[in-house]
N, C-alpha and C positions, 0 to 999 in steps of 0.2 A: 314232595310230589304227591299231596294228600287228595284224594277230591278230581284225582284225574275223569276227563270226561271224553266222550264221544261225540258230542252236541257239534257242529257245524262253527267254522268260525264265525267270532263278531267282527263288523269290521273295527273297532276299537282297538281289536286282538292285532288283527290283521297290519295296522299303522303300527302297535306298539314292535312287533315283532322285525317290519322293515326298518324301523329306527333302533333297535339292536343292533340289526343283522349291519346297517352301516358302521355303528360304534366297535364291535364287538368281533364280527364274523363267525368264528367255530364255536365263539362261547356257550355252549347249549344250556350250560348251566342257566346261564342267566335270563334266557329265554322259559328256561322251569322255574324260575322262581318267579318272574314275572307274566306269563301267563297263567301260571298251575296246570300248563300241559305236559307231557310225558317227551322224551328223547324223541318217541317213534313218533310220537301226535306233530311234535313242531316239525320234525323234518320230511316226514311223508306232508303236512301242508305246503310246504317250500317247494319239495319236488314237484308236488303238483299243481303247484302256480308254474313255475318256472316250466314244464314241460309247453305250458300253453304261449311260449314268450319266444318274439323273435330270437335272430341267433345272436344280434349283436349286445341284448340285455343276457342272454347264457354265457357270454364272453365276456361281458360285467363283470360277473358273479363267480366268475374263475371255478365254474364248473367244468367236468370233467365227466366224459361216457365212458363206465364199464360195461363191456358184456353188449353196446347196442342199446339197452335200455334204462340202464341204472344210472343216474346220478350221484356223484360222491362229492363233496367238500373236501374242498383241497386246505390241508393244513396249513397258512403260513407262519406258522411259529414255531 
């Protein structure tokens, strides 16, 4: 997790990360090693796609509202 950055996603990032996120789901791991972004970089971009996303893509994606506003990844493993 060397080289963490702030910079704005690419969309290179952006494709690489939903073709994870369908292999993989909670793997975060593998979304740091694959983009070189940090826990909180990948999943604060996710929450904040998905916030902008109908309900039936939030229903996709087996999220879950804590609290009213928070997004949590629901573990299936």
């Amino acid at each position: 997790m060397q080289n963490q950055r702030n910079t704005p996603w690419t969309l290179e990032e952006q494709q690489i990360f939903f073709a994870y996120y369908e292999l993989y789901q909670n793997d975060f791991h593998s979304y740091e090693q694959h983009l070189n972004r940090s826990y909180s970089q990948i999943k604060a971009f996710f929450h904040n796609w998905l916030r902008k996303q109908p309900e039936e893509v939030k229903a996709k994606y087996k999220v879950g509202q804590r609290g009213g506003r928070h997004f949590a990844f629901r573990n299936n493993k």
